[in-house]
C-alpha positions as CSV (number, residue, x, y, z in Angstrom):
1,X,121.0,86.1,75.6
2,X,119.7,83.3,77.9
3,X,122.4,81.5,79.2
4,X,121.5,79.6,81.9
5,X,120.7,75.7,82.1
6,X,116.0,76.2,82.6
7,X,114.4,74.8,79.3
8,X,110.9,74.7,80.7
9,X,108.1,76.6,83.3
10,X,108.9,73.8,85.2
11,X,112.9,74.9,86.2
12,X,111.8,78.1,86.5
13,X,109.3,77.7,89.2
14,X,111.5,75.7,90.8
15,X,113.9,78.5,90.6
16,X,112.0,81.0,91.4
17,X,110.4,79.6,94.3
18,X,114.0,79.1,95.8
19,X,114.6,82.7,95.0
20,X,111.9,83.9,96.9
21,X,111.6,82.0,99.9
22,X,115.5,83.1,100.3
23,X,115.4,85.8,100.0
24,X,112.2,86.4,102.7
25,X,109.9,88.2,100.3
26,X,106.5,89.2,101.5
27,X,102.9,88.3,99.7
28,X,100.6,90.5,100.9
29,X,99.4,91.6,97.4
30,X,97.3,88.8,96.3
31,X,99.3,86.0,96.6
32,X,100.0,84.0,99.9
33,X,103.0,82.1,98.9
34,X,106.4,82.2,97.0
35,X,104.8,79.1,94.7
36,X,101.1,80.8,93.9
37,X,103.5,84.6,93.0
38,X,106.0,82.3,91.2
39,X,103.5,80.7,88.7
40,X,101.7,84.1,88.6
41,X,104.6,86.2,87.1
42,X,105.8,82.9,84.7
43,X,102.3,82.2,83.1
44,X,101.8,86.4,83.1
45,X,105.0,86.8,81.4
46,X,104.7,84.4,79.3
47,X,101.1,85.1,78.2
48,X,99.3,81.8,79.2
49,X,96.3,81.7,80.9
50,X,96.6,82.7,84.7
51,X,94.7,79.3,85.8
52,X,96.0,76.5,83.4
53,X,99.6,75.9,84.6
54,X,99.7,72.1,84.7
55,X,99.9,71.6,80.9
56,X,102.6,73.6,80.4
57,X,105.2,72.9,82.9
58,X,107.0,71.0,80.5
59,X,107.0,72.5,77.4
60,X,110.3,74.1,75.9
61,X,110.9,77.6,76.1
62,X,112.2,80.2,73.7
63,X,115.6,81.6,74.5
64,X,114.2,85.3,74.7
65,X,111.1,83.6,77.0
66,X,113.4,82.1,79.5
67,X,115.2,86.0,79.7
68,X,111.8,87.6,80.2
69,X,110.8,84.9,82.8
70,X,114.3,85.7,84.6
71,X,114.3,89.4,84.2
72,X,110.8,89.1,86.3
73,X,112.3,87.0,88.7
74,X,115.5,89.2,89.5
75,X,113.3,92.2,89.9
76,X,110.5,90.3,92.3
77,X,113.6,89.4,94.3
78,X,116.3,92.1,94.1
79,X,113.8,95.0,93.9
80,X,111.0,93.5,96.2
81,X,108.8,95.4,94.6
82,X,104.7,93.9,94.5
83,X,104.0,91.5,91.5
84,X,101.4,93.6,90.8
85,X,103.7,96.9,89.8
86,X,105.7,94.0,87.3
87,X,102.4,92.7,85.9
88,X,100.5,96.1,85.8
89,X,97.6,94.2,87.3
90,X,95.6,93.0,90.4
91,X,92.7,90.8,90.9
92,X,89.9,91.8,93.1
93,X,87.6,88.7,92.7
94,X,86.8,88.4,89.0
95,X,87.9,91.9,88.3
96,X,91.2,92.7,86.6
97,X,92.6,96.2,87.1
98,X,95.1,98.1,86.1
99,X,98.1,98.9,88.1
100,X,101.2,101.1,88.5
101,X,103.7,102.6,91.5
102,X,101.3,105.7,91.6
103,X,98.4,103.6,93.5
104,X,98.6,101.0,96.3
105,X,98.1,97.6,94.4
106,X,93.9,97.0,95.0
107,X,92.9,95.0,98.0
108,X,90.1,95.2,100.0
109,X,87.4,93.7,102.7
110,X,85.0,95.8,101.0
111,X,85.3,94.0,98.0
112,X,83.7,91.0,99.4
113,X,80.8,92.9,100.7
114,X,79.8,94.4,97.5
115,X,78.2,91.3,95.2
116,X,76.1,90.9,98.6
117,X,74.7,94.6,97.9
118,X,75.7,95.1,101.5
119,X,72.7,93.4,103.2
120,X,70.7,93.6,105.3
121,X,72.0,97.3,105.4
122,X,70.6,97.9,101.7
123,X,67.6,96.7,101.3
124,X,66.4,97.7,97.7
125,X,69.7,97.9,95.8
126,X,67.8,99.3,92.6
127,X,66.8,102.3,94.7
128,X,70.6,103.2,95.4
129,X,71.0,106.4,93.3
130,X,74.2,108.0,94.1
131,X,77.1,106.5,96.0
132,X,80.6,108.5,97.4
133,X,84.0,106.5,97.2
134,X,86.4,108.4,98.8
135,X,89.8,107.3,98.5
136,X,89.6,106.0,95.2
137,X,93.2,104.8,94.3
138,X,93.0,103.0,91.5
139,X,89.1,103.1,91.4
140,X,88.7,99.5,91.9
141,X,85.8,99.7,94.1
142,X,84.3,102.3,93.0
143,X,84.0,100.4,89.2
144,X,82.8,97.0,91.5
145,X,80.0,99.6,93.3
146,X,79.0,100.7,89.6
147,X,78.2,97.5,88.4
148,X,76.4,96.1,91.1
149,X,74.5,99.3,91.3
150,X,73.6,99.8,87.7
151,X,70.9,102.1,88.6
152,X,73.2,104.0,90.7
153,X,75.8,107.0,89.8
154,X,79.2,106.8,91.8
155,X,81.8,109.5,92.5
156,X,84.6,108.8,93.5
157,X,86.9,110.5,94.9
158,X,90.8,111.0,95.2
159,X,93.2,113.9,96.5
160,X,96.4,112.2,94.4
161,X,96.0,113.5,91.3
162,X,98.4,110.3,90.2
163,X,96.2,108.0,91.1
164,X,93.7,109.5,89.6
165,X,95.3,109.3,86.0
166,X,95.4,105.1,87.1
167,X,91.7,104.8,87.7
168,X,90.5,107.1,84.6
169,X,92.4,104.1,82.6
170,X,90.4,101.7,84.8
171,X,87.1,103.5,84.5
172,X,87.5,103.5,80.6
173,X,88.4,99.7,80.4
174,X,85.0,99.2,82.1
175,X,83.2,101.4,79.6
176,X,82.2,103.1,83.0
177,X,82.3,106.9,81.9
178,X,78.7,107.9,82.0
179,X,78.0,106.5,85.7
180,X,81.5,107.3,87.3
181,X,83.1,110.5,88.1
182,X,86.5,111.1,89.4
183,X,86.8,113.8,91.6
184,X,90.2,115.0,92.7
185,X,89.4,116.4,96.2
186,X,91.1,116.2,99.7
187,X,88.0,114.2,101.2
188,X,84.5,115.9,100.7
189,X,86.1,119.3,100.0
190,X,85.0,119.4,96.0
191,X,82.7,116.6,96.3
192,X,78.9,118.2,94.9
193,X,76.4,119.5,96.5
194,X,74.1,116.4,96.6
195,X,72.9,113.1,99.2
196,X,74.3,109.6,98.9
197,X,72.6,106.7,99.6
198,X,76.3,104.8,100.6
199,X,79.6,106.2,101.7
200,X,82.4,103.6,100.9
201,X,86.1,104.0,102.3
202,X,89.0,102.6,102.5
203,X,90.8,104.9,103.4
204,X,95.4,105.3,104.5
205,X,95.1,104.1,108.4
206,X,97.9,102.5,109.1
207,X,99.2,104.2,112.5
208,X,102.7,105.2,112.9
209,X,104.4,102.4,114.9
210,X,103.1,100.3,112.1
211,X,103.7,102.1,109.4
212,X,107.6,102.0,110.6
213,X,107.3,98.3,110.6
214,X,106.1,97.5,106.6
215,X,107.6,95.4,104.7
216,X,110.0,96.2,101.6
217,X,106.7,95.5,99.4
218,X,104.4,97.7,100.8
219,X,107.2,100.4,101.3
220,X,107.0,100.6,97.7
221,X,103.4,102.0,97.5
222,X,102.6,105.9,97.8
223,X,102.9,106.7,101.2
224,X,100.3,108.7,101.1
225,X,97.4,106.2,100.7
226,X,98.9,104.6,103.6
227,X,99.9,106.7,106.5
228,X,96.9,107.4,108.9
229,X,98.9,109.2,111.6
230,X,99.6,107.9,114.7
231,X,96.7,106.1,115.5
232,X,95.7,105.3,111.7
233,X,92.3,107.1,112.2
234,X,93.0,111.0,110.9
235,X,91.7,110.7,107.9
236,X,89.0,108.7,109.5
237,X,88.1,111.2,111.8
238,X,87.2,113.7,108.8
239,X,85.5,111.1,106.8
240,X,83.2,110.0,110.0
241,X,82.7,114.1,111.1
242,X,81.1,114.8,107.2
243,X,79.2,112.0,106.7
244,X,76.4,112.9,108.5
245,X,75.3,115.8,105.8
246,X,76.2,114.0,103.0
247,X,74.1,111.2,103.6
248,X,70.1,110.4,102.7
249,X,67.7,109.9,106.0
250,X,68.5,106.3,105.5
251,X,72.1,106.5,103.7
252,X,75.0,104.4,105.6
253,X,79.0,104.8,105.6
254,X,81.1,101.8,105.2
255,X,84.2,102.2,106.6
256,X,87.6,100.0,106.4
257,X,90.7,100.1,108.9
258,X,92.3,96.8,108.7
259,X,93.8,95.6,111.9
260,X,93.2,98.9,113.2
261,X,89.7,98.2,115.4
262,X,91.1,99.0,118.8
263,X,91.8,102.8,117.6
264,X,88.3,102.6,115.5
265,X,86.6,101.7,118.4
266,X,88.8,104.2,121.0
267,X,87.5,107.3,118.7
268,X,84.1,106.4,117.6
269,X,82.9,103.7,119.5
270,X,80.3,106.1,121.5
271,X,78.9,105.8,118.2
272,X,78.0,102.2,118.3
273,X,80.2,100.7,115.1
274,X,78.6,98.0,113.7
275,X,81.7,95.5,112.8
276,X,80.8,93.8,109.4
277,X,82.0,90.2,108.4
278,X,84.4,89.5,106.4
279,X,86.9,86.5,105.2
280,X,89.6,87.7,108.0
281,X,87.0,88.1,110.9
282,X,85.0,90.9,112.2
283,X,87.6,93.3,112.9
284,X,88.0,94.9,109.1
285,X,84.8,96.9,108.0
286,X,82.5,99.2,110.3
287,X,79.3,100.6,109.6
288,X,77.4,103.5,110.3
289,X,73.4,104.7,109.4
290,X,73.1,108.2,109.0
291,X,71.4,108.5,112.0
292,X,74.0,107.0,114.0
293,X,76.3,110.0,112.3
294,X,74.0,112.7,113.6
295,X,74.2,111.8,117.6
């Protein structure tokens, strides 16, 4: 029973930024600040729109809504797990997925790159046939590469068998069945027999020293889709070594590392990266041509 003196969205945002900033949470799941997370997980848990909080700051809240509202806030600050494992969502532009403690919460560079069709690199998006997400988590990008490829089939693939159950439920929200495959594979090794016109990764390449570094939140994903050995680029490594006969003559392989271009470029700069742009610079996304793969 809610005993405490909040009425309205108002004291609890107040509240709950307090909490947060006290207690040195990090955002690095969507939200930027303890205010933006704050009046995420009231109007979520309260089931108002996501983008209308203004007119009702002030209105007067149920007992039992002012205990769910709390209940939230303890467990964002005691637990420090992401909002998004509370919520059982993340955005990814205008696309809402699904989202539990068996995937990393969706984020990407890549994401920006895809309503773009990833110009100049594709020039005739309608003549994309079949495109390879490995790495598929929650298969966020692998639904976003699906619809702006509609002529396109993706696979996409996964080696947690977990996160795999996660983007099914994704795939099936988006009605997405008949174009999208999940595959649960350790990289190309059940992946079929066939040419893609794009690779897309984003793949665990956090390097050690870094990975011993995270914060409380990101501790709370699967390690798995985040360790990428001591220099963050094993995984790469394979992914880079088998594109090369997986692609089409004219197929590319988008790649993303993060803050990890200084190891990107140590092991496969002789290739001649091409570093994409991206809100955060030119240090997130590389790109290689099929041709490129087979020097």
């Amino acid at each position: 029973m809610n005993t405490t003196p909040f009425t309205t969205p108002r004291d609890l945002l107040r509240y709950a930024v307090t909490r947060f900033n006290a207690a040195e949470l990090f955002f690095g799941h969507g939200s930027v600040e303890a205010f933006d997370e704050a009046a995420y997980l009231i109007l979520h848990t309260l089931k108002l729109p996501l983008d209308r909080l203004d007119p009702f700051l002030d209105a007067k809240l149920l007992p039992e809504e002012i205990d769910a509202v709390m209940a939230v806030i303890d467990r964002r600050t005691n637990e420090r797990v992401p909002a998004a494992y509370i919520t059982n969502e993340a955005w990814l532009g205008t696309y809402n997925f699904y989202v539990d403690e068996r995937t990393i919460v969706p984020r990407s560079f890549i994401a920006e790159l895809i309503p773009q069709y990833f110009a100049p690199w594709v020039n005739e998006p309608e003549n994309v046939a079949n495109v390879l997400e490995l790495c598929t988590g929650s298969g966020c990008l692998a639904i976003m590469l699906a619809d702006a490829f509609p002529d396109a089939h993706v696979d996409a693939v996964d080696i947690s068998a977990d996160a795999l159950e996660v983007a099914k439920k994704n795939v099936a929200t988006y009605k997405l069945e008949d174009r999208l495959t999940l595959i649960q594979s350790d990289l190309y090794a059940n992946v079929p027999d066939k040419k893609y016109d794009l690779i897309i990764t984003n793949p665990p390449y956090v390097n050690s020293s870094s990975m011993s570094k995270l914060p409380m939140e990101y501790r709370a994903e699967p390690e798995l889709a985040l360790d990428g050995g001591k220099d963050g680029m094993d995984l790469v490594r394979k992914i880079v070594a088998g594109a090369a006969e997986r692609l089409t003559d004219d197929g590319i392989l988008i790649v993303e590392i993060g803050n990890e271009r200084e190891f990107a470029e140590a092991a496969f700069g002789e290739l001649g990266l091409t570093w994409l742009t991206t809100s955060n610079g030119d240090d997130m996304v590389f790109l290689l041509t099929a041709d490129q793969l087979k020097l």
